[in-house]
Kinemage of the C-alpha trace (Angstrom):
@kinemage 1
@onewidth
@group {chain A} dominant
@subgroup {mainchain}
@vectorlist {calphas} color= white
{ca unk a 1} P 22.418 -5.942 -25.895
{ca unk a 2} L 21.383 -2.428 -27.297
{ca unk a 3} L 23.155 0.754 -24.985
{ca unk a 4} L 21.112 2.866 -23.424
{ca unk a 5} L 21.057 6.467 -24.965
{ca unk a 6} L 22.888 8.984 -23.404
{ca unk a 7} L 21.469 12.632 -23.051
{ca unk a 8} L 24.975 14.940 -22.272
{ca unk a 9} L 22.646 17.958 -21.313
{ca unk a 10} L 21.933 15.829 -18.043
{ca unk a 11} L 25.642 14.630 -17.284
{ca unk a 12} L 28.470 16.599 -18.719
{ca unk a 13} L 30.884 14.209 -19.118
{ca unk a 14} L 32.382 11.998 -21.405
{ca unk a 15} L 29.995 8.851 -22.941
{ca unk a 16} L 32.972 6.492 -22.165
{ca unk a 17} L 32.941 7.947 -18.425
{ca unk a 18} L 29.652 7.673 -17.937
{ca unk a 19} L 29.180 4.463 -18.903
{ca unk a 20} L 32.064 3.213 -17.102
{ca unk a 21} L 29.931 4.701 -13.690
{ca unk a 22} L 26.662 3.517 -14.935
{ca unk a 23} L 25.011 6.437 -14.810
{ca unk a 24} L 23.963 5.848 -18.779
{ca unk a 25} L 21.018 4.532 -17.540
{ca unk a 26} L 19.621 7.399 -15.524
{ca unk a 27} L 19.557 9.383 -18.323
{ca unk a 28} L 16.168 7.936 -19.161
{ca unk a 29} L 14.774 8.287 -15.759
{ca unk a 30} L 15.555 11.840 -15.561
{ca unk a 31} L 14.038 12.448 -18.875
{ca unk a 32} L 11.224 9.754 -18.745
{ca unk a 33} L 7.550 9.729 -17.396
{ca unk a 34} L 4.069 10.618 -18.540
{ca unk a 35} L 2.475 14.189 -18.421
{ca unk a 36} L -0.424 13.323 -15.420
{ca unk a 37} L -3.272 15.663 -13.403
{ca unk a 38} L -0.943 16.471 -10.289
{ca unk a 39} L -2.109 15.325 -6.799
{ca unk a 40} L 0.997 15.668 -4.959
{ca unk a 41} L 1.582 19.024 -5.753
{ca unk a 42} L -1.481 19.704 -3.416
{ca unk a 43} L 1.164 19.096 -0.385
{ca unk a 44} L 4.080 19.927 -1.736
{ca unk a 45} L 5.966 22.563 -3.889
{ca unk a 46} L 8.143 22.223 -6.265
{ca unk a 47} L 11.510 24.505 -5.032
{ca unk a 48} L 14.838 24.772 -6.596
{ca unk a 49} L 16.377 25.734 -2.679
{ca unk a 50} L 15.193 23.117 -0.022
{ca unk a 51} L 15.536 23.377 3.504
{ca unk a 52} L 13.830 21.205 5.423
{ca unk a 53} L 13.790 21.022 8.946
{ca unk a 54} L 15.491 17.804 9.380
{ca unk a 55} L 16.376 17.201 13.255
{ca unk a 56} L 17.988 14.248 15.727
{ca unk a 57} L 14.670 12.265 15.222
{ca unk a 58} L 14.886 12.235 11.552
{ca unk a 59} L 15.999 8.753 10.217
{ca unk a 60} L 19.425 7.361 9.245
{ca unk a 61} L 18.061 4.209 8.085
{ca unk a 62} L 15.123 2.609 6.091
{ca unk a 63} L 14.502 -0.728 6.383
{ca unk a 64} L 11.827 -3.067 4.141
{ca unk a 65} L 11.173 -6.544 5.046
{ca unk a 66} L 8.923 -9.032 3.569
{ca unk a 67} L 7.719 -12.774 4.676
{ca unk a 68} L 7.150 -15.286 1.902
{ca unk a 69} L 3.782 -16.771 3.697
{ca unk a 70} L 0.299 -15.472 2.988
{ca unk a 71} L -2.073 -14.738 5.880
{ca unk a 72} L -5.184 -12.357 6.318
{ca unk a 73} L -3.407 -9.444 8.268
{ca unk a 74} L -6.262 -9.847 10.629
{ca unk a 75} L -5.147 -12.904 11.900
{ca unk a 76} L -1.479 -12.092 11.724
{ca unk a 77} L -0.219 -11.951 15.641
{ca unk a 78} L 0.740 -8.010 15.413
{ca unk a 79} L -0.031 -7.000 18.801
{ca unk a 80} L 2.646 -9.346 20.106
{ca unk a 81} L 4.892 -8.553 17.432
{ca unk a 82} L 4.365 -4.648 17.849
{ca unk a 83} L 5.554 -5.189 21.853
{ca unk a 84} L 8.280 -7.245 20.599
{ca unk a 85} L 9.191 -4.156 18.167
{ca unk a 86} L 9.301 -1.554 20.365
{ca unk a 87} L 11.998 -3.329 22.358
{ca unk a 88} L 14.033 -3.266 19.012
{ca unk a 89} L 17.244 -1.055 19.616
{ca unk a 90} L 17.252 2.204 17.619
{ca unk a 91} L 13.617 1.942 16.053
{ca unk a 92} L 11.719 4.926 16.021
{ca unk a 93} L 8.392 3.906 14.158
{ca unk a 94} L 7.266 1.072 11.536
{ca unk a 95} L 4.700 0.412 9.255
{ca unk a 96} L 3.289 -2.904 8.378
{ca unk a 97} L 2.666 -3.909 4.798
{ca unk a 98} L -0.136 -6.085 3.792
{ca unk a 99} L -0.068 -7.847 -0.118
{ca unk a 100} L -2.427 -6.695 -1.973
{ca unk a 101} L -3.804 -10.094 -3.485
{ca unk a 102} L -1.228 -12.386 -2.096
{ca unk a 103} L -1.836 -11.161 1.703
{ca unk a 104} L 1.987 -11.582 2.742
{ca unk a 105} L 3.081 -9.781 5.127
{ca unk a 106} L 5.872 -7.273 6.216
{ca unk a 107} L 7.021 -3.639 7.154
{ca unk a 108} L 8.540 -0.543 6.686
{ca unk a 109} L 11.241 0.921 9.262
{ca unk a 110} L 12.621 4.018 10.428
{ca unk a 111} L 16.065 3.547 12.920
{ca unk a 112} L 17.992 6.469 14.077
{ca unk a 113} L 20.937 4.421 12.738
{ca unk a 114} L 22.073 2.038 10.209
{ca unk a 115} L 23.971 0.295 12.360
{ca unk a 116} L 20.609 -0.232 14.098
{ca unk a 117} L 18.922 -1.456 11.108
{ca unk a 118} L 21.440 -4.113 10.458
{ca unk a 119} L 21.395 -5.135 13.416
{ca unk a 120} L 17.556 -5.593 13.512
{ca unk a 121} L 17.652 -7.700 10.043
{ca unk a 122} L 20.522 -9.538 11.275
{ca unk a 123} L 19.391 -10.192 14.450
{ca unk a 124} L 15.111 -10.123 15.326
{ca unk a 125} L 13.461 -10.241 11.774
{ca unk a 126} L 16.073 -13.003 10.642
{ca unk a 127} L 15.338 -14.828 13.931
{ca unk a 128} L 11.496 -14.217 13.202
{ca unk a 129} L 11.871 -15.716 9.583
{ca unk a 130} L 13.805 -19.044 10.752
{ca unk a 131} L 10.931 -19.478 13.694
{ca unk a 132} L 8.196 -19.469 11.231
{ca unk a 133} L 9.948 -21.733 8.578
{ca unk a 134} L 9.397 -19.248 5.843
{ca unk a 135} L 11.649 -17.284 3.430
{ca unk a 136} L 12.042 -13.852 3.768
{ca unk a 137} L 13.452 -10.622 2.129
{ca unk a 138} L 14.765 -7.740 3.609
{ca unk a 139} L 16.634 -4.471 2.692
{ca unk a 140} L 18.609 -1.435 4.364
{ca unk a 141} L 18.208 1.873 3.002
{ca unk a 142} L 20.507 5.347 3.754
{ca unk a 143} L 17.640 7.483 4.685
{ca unk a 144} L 20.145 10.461 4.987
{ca unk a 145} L 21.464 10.694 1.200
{ca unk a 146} L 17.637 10.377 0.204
{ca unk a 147} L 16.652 13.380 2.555
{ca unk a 148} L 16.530 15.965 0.488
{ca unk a 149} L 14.973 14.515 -2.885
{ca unk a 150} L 11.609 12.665 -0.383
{ca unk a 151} L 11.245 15.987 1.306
{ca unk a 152} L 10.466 17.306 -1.818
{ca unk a 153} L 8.035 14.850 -2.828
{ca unk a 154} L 6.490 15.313 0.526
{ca unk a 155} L 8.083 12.366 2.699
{ca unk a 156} L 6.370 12.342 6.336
{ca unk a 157} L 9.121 10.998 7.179
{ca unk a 158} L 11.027 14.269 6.599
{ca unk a 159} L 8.528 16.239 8.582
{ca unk a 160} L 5.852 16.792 5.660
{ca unk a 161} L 2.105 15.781 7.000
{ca unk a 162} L -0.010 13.964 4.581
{ca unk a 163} L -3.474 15.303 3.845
{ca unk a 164} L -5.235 12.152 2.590
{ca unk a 165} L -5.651 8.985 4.166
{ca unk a 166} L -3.865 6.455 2.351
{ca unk a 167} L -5.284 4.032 0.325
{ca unk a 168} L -2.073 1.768 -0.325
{ca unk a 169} L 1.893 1.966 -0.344
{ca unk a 170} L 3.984 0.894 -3.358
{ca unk a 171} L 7.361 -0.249 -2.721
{ca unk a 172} L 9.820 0.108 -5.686
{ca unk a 173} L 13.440 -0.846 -6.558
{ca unk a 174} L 15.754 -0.827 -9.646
{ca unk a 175} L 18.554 -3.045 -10.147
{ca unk a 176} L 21.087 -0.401 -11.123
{ca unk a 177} L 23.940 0.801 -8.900
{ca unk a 178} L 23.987 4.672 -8.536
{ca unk a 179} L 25.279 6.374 -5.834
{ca unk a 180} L 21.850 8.607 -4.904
{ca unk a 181} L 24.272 12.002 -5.207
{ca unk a 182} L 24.969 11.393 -8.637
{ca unk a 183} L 20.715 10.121 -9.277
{ca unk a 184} L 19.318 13.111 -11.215
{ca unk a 185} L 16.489 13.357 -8.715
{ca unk a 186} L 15.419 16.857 -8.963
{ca unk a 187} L 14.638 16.268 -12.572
{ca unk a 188} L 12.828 12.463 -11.764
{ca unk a 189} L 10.466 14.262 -8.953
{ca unk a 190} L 8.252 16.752 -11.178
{ca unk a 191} L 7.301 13.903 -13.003
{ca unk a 192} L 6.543 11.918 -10.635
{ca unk a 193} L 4.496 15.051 -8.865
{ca unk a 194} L 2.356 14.378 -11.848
{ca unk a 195} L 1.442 10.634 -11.085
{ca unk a 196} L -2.373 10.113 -10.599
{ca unk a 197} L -2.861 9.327 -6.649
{ca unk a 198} L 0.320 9.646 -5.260
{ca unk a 199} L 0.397 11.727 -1.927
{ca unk a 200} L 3.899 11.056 -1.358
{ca unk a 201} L 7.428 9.332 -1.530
{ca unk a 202} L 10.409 8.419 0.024
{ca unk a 203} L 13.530 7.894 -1.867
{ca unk a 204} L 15.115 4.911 -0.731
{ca unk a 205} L 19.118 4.431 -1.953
{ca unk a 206} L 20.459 0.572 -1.214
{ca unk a 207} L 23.323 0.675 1.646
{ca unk a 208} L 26.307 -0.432 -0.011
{ca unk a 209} L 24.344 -1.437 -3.045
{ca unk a 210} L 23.227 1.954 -4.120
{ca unk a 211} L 20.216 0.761 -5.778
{ca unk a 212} L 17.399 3.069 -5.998
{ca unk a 213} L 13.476 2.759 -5.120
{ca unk a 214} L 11.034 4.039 -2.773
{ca unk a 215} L 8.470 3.676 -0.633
{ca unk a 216} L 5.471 5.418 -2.445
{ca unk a 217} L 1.973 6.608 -0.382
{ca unk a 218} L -1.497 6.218 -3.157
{ca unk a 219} L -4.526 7.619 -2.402
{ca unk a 220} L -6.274 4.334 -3.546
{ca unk a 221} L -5.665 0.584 -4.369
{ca unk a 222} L -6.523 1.306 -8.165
{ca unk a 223} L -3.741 4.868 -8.434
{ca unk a 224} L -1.401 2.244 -6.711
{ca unk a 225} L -1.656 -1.033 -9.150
{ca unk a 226} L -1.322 1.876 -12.195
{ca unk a 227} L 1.715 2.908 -11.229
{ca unk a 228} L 3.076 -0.499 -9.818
{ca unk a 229} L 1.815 -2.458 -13.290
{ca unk a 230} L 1.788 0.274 -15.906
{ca unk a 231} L 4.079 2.886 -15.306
{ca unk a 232} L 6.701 1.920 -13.061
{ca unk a 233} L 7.905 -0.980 -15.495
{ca unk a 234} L 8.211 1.096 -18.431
{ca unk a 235} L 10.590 3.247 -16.496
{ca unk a 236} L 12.760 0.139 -15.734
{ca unk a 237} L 12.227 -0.994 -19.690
{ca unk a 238} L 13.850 2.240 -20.659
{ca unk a 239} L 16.655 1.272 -17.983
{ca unk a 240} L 17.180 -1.562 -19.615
{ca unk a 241} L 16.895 -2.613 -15.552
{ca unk a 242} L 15.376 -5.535 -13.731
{ca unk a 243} L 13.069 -4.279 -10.881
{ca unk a 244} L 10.991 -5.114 -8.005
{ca unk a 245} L 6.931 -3.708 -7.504
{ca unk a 246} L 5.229 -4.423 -4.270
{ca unk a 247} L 1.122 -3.230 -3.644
{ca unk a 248} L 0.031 -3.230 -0.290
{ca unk a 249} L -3.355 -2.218 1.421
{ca unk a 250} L -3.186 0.460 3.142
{ca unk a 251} L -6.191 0.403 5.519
{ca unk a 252} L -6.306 -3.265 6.561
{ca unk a 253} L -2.775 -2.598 8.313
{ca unk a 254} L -4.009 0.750 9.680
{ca unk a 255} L -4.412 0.245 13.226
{ca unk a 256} L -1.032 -2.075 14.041
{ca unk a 257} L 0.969 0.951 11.987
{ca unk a 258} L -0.399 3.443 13.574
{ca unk a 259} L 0.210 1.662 17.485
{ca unk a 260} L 4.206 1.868 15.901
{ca unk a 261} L 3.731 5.438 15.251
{ca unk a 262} L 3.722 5.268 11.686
{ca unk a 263} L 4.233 8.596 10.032
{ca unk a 264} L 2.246 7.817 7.023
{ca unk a 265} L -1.382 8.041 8.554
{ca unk a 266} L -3.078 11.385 8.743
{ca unk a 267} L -4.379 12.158 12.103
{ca unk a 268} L -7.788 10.055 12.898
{ca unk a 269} L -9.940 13.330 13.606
{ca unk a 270} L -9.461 14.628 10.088
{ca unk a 271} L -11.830 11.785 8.557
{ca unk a 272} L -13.840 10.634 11.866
């Protein structure tokens, strides 16, 4: 197995130290991407001193969860579900996620603590999985060490409004262990500011796991599969990484996410 290449102008420390930390293989995701027509800059700027206005409802905890079943989201029973969420200890919004092409099914979560969010997967969504006889996945996120780095790629969830109505979500993760302090982030985010479509994204960092990923807003289906099929996996080539892509319509889960109070829906009266 060839080693990754190892750039000391991004990490300056020994090759033998940072290999032992696996940090090696950031070096190429700090470094990598494609020069791209910027769409994201249009809602955020790029800043070398953040401070974002981060208060008691911002999140503690992410939390992605998908069903292995496929069903039209239409027919999917998400006005019971929704008042069976909003009983949910701790959650303050969600957003569904509809498979693009495979129509599975799942969401995205926001809890004001992780010890809420493990309760939830260890609790309701593994009780929902085992009642409907399916497989599922699920992950929890530390949306506080990722605070900083989605703010700056404008993150609703950090108190940054979208301007576009989203046309999918792209969920993303890498199968490297990096604790997200030592992820060169602020070098990863101005190329990613230059990916076609994207109107925003949220860092997610794996609790306990410290793998990284996000939850990325597209302004259309097409921007979405681009980066999810093209671009994404030639980051994870140059990882030398295994990795996870997820597409999901955007508008066909619209009206469930935004009775959860999704962040990631522009307010109706801007395109009515």
């Amino acid at each position: 197995m060839s080693k990754p290449e190892y750039d000391d102008s991004i990490f300056p420390m020994s090759r033998r130290d940072v290999l032992k930390s696996g940090l090696a293989t950031l070096t190429t995701l700090a470094a990598g991407g494609l020069s791209f027509a910027s769409s994201l800059s249009a809602q955020t700027k790029e800043s070398t001193s953040l401070a974002p206005a981060f208060d008691t409802n911002s999140p503690k905890a992410f939390v992605y969860t998908e069903l292995q079943l496929s069903i039209p989201f239409h027919l999917t029973p998400w006005r019971r579900i929704n008042s069976e969420l909003r009983r949910q200890q701790g959650l303050l919004n969600m957003t569904w996620l509809a498979g693009g092409g495979n129509d599975s099914f799942g969401g995205f979560y926001a809890f004001d603590s992780i010890e809420n969010a493990q309760r939830f997967v260890t609790g309701y969504f593994l009780a929902t999985g085992r009642k409907l006889g399916v497989a599922q996945t699920s992950r929890v996120f530390d949306a506080t060490a990722t605070a900083e780095a989605s703010y700056d790629l404008g993150s609703p969830y950090f108190g940054v409004e979208l301007k576009e109505r989203p046309g999918a979500f792209v969920y993303t993760e890498v199968q490297i262990s990096v604790p997200f302090t030592k992820a060169p982030w602020r070098k990863r985010n101005p190329v990613l500011k230059r990916q076609p479509g994207l109107l925003a994204k949220t860092w997610l960092s794996g609790l306990h796991t410290h793998t990284l990923g996000g939850i990325d807003v597209f302004d259309s289906l097409d921007h979405a599969h681009q980066f999810a099929i093209d671009d994404f996996p030639k980051t994870a080539k140059r990882l030398n990484a295994a990795y996870s892509t997820r597409v999901f319509d955007a508008s066909v889960s619209e009206e469930a996410s935004r009775q959860m109070d999704s962040p990631l829906y522009i307010k109706r009266s801007e395109y009515e």
